[in-house]
DSSP file (Angstrom, degrees, kcal/mol; ACC not computed):
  #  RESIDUE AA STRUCTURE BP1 BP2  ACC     N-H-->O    O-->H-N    N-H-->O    O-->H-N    TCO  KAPPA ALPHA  PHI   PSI    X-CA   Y-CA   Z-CA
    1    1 A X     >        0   0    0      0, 0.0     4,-0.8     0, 0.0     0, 0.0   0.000 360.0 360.0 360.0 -54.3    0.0    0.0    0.0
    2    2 A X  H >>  +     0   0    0      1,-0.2     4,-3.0     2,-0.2     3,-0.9   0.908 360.0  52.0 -39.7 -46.7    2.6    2.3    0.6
    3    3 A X  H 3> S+     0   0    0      1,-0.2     4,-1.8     2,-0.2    -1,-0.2   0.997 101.2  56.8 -69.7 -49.5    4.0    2.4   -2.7
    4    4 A X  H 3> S+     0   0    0      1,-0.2     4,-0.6     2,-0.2    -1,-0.2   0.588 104.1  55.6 -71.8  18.1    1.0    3.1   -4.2
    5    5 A X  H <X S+     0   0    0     -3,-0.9     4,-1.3    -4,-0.8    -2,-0.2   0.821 115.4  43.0 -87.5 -51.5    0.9    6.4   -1.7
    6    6 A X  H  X S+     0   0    0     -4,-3.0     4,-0.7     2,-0.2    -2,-0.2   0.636 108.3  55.8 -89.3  -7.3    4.4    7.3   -3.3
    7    7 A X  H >X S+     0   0    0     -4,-1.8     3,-2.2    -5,-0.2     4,-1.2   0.983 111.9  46.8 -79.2 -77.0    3.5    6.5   -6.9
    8    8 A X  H 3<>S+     0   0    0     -4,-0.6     5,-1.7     1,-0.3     6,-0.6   0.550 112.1  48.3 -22.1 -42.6    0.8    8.9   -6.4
    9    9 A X  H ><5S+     0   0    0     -4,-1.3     3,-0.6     4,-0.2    -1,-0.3   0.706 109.3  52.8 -39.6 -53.1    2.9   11.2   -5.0
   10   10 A X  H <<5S+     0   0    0     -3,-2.2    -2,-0.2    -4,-0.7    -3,-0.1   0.902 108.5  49.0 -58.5 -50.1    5.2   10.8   -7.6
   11   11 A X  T 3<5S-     0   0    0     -4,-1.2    -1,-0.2     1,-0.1    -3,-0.1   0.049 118.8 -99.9-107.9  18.5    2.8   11.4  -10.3
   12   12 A X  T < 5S+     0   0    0     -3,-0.6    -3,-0.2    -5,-0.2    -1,-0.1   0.521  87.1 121.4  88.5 -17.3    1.2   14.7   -8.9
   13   13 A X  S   <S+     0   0    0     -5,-1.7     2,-0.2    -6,-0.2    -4,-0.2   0.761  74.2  40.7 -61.3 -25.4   -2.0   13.0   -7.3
   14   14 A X  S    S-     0   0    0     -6,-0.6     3,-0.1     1,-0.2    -9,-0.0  -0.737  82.4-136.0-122.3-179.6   -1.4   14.1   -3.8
   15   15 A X  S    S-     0   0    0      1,-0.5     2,-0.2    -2,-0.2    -1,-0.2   0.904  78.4 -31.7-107.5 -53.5    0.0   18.0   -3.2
   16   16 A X    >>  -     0   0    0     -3,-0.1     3,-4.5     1,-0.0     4,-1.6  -0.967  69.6 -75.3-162.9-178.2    2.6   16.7   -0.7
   17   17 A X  H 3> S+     0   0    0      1,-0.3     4,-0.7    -2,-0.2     3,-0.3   0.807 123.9  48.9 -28.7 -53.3    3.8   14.2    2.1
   18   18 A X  H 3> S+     0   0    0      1,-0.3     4,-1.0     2,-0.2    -1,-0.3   0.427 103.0  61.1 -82.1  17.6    1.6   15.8    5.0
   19   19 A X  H <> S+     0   0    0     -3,-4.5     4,-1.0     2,-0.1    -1,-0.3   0.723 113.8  45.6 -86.9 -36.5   -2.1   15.6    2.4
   20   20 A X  H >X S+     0   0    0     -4,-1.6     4,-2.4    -3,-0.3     3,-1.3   0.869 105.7  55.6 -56.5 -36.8   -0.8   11.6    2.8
   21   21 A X  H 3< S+     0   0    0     -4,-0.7    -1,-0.2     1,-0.3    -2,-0.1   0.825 109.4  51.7 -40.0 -68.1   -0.3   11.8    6.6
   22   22 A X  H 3< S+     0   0    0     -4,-1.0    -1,-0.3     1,-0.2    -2,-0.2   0.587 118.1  29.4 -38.3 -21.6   -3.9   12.9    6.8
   23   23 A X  H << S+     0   0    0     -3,-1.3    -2,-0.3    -4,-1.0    -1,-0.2   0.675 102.8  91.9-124.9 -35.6   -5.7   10.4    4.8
   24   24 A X     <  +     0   0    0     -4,-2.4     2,-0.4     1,-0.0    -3,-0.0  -0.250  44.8 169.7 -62.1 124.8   -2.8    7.1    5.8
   25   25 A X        -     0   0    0     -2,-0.1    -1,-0.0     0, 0.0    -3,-0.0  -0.601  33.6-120.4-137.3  95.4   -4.0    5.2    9.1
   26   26 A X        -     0   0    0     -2,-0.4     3,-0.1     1,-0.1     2,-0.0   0.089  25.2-163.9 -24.1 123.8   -1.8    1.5   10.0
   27   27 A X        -     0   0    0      1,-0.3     2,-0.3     0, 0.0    -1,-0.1   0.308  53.2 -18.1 -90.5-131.3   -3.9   -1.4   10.1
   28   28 A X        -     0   0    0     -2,-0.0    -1,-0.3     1,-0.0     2,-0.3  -0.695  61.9-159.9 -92.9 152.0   -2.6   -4.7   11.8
   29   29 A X        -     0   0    0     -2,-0.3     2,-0.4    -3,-0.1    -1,-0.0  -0.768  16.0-120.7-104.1 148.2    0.9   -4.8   12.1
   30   30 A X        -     0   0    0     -2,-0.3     2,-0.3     3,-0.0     3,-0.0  -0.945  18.8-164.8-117.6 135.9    2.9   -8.4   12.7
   31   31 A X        -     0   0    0     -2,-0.4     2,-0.2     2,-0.0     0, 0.0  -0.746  22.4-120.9 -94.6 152.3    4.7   -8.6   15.6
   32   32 A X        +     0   0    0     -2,-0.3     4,-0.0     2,-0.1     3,-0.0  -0.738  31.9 172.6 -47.2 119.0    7.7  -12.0   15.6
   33   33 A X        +     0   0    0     -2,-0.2     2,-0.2     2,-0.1    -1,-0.0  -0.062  41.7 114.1-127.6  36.3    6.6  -13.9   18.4
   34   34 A X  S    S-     0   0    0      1,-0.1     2,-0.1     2,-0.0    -2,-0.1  -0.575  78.9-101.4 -97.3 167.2    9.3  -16.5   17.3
   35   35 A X     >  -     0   0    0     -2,-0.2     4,-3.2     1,-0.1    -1,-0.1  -0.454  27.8-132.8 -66.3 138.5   12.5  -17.6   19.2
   36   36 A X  H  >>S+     0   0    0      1,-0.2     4,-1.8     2,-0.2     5,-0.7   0.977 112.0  54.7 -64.4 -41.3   15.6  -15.6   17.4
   37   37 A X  H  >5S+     0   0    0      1,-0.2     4,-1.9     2,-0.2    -1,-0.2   0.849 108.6  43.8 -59.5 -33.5   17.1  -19.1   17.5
   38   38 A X  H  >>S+     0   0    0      1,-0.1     4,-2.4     2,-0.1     5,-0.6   0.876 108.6  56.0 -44.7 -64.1   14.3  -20.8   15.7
   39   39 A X  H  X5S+     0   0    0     -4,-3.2     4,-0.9     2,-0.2    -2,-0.2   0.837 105.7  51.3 -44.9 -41.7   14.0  -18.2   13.2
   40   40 A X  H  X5S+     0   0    0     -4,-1.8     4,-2.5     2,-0.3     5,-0.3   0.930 112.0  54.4 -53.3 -57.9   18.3  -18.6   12.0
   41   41 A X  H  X<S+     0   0    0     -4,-1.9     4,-1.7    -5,-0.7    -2,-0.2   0.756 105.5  41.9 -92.1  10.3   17.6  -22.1   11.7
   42   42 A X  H  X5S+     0   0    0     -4,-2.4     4,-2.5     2,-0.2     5,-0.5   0.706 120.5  49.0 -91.2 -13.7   14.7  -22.1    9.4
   43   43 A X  H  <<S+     0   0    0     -4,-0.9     4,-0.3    -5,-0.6    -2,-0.2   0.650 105.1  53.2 -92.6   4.9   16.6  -19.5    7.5
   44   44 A X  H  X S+     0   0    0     -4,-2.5     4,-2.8     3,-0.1    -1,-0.2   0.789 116.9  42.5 -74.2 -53.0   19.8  -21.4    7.4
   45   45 A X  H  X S+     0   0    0     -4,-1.7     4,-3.1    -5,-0.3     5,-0.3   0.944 112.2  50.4 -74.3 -13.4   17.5  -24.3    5.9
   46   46 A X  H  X>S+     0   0    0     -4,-2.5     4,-1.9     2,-0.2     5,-0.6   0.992 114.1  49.3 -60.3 -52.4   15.4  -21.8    3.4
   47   47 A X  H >>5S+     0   0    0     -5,-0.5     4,-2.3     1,-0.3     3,-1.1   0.915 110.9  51.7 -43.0 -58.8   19.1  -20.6    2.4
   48   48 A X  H 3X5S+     0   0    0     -4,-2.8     4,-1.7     1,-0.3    -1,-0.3   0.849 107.4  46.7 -47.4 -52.2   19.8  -24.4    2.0
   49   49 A X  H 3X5S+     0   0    0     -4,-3.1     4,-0.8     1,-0.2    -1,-0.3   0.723 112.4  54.4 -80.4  -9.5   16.7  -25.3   -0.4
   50   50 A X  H <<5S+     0   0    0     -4,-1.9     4,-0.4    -3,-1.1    -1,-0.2   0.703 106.5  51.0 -84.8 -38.0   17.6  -22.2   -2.7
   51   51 A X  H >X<S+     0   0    0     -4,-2.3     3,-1.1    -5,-0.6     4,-0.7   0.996 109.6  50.4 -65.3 -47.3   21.0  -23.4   -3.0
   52   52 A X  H >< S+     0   0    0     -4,-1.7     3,-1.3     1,-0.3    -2,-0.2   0.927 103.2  54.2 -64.2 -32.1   19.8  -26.6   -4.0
   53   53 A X  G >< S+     0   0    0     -4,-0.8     3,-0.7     1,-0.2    -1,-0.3   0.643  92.2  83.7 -80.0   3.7   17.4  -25.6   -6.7
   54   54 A X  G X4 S+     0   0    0     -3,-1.1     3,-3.2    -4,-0.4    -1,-0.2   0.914  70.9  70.8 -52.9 -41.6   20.3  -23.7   -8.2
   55   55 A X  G << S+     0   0    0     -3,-1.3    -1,-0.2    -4,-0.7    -2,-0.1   0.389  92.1  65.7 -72.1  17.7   21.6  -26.6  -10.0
   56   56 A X  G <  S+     0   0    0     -3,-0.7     2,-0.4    -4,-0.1    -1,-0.3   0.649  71.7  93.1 -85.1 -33.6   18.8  -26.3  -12.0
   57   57 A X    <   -     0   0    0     -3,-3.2     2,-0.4    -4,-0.3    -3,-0.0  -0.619  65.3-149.0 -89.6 128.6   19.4  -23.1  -13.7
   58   58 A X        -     0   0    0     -2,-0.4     3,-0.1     1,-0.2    -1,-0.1  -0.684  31.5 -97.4 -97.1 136.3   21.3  -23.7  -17.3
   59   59 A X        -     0   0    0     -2,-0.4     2,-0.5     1,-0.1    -1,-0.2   0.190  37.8-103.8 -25.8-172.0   23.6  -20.9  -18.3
   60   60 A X        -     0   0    0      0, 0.0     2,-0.9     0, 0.0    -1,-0.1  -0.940  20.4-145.3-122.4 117.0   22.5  -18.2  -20.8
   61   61 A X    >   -     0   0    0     -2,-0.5     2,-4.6    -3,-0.1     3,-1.4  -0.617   2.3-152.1 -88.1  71.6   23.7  -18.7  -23.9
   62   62 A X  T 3  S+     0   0    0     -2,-0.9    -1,-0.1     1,-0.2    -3,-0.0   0.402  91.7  64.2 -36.2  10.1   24.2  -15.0  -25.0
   63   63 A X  T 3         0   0    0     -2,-4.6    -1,-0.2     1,-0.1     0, 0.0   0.947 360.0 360.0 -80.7 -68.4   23.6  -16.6  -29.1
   64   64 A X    <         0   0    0     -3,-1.4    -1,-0.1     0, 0.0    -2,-0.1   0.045 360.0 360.0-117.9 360.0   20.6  -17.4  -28.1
């Protein structure tokens, strides 16, 4: 959602920051209620299955 407030922005739709200020209100926010230690080690294995499904991807053959 936020980007489309600064794409708007961008493109002249709002006058400036504080018209957005006005009109922006945070909905639900996520809190982490996980253990940091939990969290590493699914993101040591996510790292892990992305590595593997590398050996999938074939060169580019700049002919091509």
């Amino acid at each position: 959602m936020k980007a489309a407030f600064l794409a708007s922005l961008v493109e002249g739709y709002w006058k400036n920051v504080d018209e957005l200020k006005d009109i922006f209100v945070v909905g639900k926010t996520f809190e982490s209620q996980m253990r940091k230690a939990k969290r590493e080690h699914l993101y040591q294995g996510w790292k892990h299955a992305v590595k593997a499904t590398q050996v999938f991807v074939f060169p580019v053959n700049a002919n091509d």
